[in-house]
C-alpha positions as a Markdown table, in Angstrom:
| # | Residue | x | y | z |
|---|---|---|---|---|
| 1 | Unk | 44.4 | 96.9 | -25.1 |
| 2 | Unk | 46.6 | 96.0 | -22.2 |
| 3 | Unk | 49.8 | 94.7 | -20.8 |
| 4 | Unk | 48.5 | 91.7 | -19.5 |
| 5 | Unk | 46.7 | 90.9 | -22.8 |
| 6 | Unk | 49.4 | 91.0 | -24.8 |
| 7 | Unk | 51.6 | 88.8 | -22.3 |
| 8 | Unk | 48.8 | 86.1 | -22.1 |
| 9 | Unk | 48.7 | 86.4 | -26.1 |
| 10 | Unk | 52.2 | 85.8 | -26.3 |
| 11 | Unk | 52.3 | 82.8 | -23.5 |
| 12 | Unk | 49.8 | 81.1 | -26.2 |
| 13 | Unk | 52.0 | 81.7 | -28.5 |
| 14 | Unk | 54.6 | 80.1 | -27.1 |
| 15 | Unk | 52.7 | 77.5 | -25.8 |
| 16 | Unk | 50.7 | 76.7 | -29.1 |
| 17 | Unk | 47.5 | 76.1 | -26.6 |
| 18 | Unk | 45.2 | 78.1 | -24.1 |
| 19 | Unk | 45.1 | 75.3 | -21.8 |
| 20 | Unk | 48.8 | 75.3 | -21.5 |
| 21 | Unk | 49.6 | 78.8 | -21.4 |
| 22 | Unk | 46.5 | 78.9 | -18.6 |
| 23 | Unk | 48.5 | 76.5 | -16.4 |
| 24 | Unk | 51.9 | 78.2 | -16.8 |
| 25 | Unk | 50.3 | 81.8 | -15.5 |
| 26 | Unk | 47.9 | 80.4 | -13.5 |
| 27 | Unk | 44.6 | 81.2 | -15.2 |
| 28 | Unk | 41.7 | 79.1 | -16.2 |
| 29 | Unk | 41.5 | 78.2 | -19.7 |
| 30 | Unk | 38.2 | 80.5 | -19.7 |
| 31 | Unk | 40.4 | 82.9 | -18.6 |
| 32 | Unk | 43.2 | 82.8 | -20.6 |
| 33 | Unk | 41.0 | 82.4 | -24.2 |
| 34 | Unk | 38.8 | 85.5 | -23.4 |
| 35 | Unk | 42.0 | 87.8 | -22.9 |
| 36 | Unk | 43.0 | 86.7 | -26.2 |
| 37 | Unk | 39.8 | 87.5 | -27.8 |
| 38 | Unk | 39.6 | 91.1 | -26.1 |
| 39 | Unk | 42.5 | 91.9 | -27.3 |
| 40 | Unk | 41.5 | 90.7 | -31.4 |
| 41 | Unk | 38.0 | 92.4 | -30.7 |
| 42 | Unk | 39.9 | 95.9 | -30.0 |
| 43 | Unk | 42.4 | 95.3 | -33.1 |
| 44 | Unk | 39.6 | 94.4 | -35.0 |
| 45 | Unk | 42.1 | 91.6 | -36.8 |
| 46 | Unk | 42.3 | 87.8 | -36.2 |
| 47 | Unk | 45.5 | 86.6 | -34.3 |
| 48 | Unk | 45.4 | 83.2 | -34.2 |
| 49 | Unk | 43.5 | 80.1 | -36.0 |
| 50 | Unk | 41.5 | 77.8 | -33.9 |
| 51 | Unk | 41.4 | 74.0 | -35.5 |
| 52 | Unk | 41.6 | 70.2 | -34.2 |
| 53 | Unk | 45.3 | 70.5 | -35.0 |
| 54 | Unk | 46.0 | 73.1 | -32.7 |
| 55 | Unk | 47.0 | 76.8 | -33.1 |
| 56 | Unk | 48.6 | 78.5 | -35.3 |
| 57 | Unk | 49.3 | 82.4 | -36.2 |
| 58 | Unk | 47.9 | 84.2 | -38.9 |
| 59 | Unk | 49.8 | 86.3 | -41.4 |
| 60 | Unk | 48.5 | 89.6 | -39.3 |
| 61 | Unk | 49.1 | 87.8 | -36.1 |
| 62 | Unk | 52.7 | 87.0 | -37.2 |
| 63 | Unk | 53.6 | 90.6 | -37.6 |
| 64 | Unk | 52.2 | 91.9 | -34.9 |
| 65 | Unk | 53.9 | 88.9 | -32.5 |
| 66 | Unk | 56.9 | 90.5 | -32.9 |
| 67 | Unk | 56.4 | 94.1 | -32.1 |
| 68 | Unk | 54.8 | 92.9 | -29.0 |
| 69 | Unk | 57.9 | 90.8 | -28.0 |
| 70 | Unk | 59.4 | 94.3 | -28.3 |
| 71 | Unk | 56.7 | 96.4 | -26.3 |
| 72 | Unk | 57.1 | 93.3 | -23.2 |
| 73 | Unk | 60.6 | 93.9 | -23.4 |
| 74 | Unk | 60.7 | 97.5 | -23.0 |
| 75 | Unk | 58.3 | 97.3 | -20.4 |
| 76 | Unk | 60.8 | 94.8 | -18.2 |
| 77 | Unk | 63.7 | 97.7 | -18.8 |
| 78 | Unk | 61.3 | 100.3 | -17.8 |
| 79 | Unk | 60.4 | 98.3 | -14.4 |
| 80 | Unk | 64.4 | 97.4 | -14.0 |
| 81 | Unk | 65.2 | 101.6 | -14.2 |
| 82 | Unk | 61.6 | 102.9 | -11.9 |
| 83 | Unk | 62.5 | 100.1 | -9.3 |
| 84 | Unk | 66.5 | 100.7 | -9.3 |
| 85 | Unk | 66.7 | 96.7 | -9.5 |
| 86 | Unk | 70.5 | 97.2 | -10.7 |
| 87 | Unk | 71.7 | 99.1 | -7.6 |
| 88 | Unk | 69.4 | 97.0 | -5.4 |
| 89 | Unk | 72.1 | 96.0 | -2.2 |
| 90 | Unk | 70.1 | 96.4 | 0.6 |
| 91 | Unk | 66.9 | 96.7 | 2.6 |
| 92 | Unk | 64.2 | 94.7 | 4.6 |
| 93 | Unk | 60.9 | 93.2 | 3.2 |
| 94 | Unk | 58.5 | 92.0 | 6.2 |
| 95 | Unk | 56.0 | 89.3 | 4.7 |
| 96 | Unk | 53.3 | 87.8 | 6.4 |
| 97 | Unk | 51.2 | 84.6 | 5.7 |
| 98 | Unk | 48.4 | 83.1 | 7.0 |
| 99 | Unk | 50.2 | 80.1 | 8.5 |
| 100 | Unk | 49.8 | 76.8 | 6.3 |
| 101 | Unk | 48.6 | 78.6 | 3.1 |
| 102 | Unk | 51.9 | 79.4 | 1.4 |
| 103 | Unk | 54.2 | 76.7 | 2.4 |
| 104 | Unk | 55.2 | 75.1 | -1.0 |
| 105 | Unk | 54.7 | 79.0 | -2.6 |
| 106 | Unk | 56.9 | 80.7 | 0.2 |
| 107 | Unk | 60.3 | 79.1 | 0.7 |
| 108 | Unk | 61.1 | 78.8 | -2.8 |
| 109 | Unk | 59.9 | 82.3 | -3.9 |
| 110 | Unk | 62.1 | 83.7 | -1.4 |
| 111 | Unk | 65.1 | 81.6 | -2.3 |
| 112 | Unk | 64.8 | 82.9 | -5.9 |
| 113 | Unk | 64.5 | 86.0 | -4.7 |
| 114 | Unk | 67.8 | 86.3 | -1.9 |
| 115 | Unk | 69.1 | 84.7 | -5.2 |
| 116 | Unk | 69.0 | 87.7 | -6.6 |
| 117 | Unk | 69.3 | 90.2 | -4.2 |
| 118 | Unk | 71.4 | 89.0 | -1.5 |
| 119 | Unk | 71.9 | 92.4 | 0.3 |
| 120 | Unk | 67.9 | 92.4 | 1.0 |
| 121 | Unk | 66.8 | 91.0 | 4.3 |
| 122 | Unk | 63.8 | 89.1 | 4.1 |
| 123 | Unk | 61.6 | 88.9 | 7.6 |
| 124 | Unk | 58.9 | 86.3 | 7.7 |
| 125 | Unk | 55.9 | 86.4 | 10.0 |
| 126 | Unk | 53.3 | 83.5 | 10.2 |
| 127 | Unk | 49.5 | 83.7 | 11.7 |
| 128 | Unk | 45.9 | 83.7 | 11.2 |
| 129 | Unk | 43.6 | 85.7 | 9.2 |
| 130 | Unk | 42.9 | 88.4 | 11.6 |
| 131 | Unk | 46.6 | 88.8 | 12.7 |
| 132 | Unk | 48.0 | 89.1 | 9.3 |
| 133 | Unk | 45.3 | 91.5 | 7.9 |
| 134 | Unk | 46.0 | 93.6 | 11.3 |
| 135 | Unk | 49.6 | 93.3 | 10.5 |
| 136 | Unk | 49.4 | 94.7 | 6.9 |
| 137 | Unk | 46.7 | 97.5 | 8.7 |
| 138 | Unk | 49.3 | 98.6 | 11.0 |
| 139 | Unk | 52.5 | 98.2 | 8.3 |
| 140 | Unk | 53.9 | 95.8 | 10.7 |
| 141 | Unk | 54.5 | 93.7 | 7.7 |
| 142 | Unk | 54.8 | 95.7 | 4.1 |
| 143 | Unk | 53.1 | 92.4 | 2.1 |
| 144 | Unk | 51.4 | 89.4 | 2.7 |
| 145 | Unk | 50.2 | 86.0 | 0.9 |
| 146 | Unk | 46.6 | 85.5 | 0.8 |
| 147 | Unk | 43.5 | 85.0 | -1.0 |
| 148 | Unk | 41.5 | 87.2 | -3.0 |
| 149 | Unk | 38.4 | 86.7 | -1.0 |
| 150 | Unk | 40.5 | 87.7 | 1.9 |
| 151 | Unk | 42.1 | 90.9 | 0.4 |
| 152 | Unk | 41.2 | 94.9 | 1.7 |
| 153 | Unk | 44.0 | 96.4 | -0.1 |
| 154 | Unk | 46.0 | 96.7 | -3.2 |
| 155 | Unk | 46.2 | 92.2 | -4.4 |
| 156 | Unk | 48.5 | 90.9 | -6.8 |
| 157 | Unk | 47.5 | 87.8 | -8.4 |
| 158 | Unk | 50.2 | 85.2 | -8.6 |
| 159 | Unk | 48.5 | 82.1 | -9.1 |
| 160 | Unk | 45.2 | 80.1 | -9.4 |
| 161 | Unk | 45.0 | 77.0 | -6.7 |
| 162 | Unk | 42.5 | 74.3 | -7.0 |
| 163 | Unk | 40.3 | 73.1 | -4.2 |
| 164 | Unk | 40.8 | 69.4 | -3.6 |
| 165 | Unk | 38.7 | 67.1 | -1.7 |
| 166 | Unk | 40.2 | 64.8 | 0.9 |
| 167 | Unk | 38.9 | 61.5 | 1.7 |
| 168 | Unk | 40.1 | 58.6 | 3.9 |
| 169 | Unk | 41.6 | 55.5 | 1.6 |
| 170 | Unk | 38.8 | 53.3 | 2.3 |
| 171 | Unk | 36.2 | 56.0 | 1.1 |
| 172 | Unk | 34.2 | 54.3 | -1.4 |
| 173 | Unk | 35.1 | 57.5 | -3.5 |
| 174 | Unk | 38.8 | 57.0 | -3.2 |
| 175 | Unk | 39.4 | 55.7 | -6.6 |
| 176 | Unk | 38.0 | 58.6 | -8.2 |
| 177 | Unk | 39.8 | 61.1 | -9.8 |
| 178 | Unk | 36.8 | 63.8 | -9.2 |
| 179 | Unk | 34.3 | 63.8 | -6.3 |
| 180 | Unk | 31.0 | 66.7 | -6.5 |
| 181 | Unk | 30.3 | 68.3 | -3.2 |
| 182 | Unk | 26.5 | 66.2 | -3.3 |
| 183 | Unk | 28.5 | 63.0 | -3.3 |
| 184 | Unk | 29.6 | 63.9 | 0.2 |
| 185 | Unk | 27.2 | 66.5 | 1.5 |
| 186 | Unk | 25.6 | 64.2 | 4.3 |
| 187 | Unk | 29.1 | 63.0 | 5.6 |
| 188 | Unk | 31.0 | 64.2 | 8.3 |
| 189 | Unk | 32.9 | 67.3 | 7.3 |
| 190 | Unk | 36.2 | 68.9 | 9.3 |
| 191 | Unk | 36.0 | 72.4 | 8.0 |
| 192 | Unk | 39.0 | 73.9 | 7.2 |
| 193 | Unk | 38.7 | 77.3 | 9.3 |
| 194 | Unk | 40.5 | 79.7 | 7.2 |
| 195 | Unk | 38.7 | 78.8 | 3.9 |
| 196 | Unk | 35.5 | 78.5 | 6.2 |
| 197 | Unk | 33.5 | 81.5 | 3.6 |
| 198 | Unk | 34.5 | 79.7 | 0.2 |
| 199 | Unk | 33.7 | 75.9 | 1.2 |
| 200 | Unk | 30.3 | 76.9 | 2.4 |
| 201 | Unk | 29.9 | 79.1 | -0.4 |
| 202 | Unk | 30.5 | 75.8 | -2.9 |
| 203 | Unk | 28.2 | 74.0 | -1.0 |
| 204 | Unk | 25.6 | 76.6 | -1.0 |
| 205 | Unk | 25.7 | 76.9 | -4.8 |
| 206 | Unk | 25.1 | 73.1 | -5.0 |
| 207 | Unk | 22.0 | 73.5 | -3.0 |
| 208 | Unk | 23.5 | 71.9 | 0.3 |
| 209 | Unk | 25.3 | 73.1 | 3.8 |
| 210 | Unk | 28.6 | 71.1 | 4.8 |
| 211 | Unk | 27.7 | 68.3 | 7.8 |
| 212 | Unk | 30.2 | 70.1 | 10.1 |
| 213 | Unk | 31.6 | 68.2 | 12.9 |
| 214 | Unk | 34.9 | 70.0 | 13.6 |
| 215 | Unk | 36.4 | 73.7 | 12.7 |
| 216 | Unk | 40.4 | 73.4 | 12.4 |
| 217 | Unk | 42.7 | 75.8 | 11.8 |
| 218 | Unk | 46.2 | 73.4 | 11.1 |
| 219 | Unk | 46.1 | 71.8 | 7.4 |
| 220 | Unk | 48.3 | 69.2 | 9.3 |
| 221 | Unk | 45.8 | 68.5 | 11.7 |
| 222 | Unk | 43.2 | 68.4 | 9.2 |
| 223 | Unk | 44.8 | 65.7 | 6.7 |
| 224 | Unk | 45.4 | 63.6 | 10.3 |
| 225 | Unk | 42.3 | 63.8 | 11.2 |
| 226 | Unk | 40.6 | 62.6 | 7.2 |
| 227 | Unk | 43.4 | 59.8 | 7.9 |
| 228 | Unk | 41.8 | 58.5 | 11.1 |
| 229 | Unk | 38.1 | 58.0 | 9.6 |
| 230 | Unk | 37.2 | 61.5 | 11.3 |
| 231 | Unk | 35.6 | 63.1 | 8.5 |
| 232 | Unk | 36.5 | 64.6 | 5.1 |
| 233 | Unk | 37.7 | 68.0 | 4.4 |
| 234 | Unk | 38.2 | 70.4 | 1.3 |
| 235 | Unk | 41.3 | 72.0 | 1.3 |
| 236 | Unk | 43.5 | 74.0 | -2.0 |
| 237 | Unk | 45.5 | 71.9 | -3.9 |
| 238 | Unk | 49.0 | 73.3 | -2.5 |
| 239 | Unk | 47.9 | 71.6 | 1.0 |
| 240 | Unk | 48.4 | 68.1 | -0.7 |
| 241 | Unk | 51.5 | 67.0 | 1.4 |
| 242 | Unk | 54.6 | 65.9 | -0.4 |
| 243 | Unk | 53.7 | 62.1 | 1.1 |
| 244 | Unk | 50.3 | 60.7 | 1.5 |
| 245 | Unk | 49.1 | 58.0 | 4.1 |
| 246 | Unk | 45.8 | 56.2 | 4.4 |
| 247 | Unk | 43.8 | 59.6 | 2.6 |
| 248 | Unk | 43.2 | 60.4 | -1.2 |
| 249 | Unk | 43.1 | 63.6 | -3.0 |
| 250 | Unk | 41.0 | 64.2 | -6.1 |
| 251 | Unk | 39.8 | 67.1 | -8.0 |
| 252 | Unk | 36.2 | 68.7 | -6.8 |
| 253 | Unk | 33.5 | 68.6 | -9.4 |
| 254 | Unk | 33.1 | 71.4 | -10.9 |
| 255 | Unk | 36.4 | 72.6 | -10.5 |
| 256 | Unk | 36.6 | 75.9 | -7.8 |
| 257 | Unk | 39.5 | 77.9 | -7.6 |
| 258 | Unk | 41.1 | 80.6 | -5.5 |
| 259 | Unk | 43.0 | 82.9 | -6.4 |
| 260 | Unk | 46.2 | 83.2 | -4.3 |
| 261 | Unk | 48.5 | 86.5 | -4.5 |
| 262 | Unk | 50.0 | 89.5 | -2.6 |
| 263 | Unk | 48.4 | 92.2 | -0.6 |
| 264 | Unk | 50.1 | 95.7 | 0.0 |
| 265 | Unk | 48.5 | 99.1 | 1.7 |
| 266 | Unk | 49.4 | 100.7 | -1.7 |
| 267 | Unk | 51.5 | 100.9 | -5.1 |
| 268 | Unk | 52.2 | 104.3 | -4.5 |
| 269 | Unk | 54.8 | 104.7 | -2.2 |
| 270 | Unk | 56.3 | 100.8 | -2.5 |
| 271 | Unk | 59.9 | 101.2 | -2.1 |
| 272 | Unk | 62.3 | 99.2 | -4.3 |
| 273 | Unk | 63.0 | 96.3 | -2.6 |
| 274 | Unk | 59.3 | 95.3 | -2.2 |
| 275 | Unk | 59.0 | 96.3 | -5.6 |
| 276 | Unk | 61.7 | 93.9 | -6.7 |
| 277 | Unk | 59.8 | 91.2 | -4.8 |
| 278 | Unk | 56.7 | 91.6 | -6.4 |
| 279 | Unk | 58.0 | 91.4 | -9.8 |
| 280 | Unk | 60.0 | 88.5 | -8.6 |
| 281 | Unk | 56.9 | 86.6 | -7.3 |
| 282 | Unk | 54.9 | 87.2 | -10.2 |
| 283 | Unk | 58.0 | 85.5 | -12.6 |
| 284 | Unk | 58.7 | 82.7 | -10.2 |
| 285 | Unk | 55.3 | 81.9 | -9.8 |
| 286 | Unk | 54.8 | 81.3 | -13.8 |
| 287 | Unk | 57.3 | 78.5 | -13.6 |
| 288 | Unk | 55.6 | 77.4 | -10.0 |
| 289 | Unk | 52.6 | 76.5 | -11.8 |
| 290 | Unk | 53.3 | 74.2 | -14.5 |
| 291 | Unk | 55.6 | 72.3 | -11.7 |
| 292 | Unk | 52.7 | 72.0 | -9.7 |
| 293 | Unk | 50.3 | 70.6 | -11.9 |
| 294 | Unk | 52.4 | 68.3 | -13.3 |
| 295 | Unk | 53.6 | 66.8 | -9.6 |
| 296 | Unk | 49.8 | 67.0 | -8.3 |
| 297 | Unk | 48.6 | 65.4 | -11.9 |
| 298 | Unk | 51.0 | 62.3 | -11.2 |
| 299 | Unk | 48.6 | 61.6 | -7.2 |
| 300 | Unk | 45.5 | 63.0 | -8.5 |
| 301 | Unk | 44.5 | 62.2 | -12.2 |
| 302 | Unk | 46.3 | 58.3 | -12.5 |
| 303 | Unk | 43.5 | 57.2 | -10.7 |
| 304 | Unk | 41.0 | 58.3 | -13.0 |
């Protein structure tokens, strides 16, 4: 039995579905239903009941929901006291991001977090994939925002992101509110080069190779160049730009995630203001999700 079991038990709890409580933590419902039965297969007792009508808890499940409210609660005052969150006034966290894949994640994670703790200086640096993982090598930055494909260290999942295919408007797929990867496997494709490994690794499970015509690196340049008839691209769902113009968006078929989090050399010697961060990220990042999917439902689904 662990932590993170009984905090995705509880999240269904509150949430009185697996689907929803998947979306608000930012797990699959797959996910979020198979932590739940772990943790009844090591009790040995039946938490919830499953029916049409929802869920709801059973009389053992009732009992028990409280004492874990209690164990999640201790553990918070446990973190507060190791990581000296009370006294926190000062310090500097370095982060570094691969440039374009954290830009609606960053700005408002560390606004809740100066929030907070206004005496910490935050220091961002922005590159590509070789220059951040070289900066987190050489501790010129103590964190960074990437993948979990792209992670050699320590990585803390905050959240999972949907890839989304990008077509022009006048695609005769544009309507669609899903789009499989054989549907456009013989069109041009602008490959996206810092998700380069997991697109080709999609296409390869389909049984095809992306038609390749351009490598880019800028998600900006990428959505301009889908816009001018250039190609399509794939692309995670937090590129979809607060304003679209002659391009679509809709889900990929089956749905692919990747998991986006933090990276650190080590939790061992993690001084308290990067500590603070983490545990920040992780809570702003349950609220993030829900937000998301609801603003990304509204372009994305309504044309299904």
């Amino acid at each position: 039995m662990t932590l993170f079991q009984l905090e995705v038990f509880l999240k269904v709890v509150e949430t009185k579905s697996f689907t929803k409580a998947g979306e608000q933590i930012g797990l699959s419902q797959s996910a979020v239903s198979q932590a739940v039965a772990a943790l009844e297969s090591e009790l040995n007792v039946k938490l919830l009941n499953r029916s049409r009508n929802g869920i709801t808890l059973t009389k053992i499940g009732e009992r028990i929901t409280g004492l874990i409210r209690e164990l999640i609660a201790i553990k918070t005052k446990i973190i507060n006291e190791a990581t000296g969150i009370a006294e926190l006034e000062s310090g500097t966290i370095r982060i570094g991001s691969i440039s374009g894949i954290s830009a609606k994640l960053l700005p408002g994670m560390i606004s809740s977090f100066k929030k907070r703790f206004p005496g910490v200086e935050v220091v961002l640096y922005e590159g590509n994939v070789e220059e951040v993982k070289n900066w987190l090598k050489l501790s010129v930055v103590d964190v960074v925002v990437v993948t979990e494909e792209l992670r050699e260290f320590k990585f803390v999942p905050l959240l999972q992101d949907k890839m989304v295919v990008f077509v022009p408007e006048n695609h005769p797929m544009s309507h669609q509110s899903s789009i499989q990867v054989k549907d456009i496997a013989n069109e041009p494709f602008i490959m996206p080069k810092e998700c380069n490994h997991l697109i080709r690794s999609i296409f390869k499970e389909q049984g095809f190779s992306p038609n390749v015509q351009f490598e880019v690196s800028d998600i900006a340049t990428i959505i301009a160049m889908v816009q001018e008839g250039v190609g399509n691209t794939i692309l995670p769902e937090l590129s979809i730009p607060s304003a679209l113009s002659r391009v679509t968006v809709s889900y990929l078929s089956p749905q692919v995630y990747q998991n986006l989090g933090l990276e650190i050399r080590s939790t061992e010697f993690m001084n308290p203001a990067l500590y603070a961060l983490i545990h920040e990220a992780q809570e702003f990042t349950k609220n993030f999700s829900i937000k998301l999917f609801n603003s990304y439902q509204s372009v994305i689904v309504r044309k299904g």
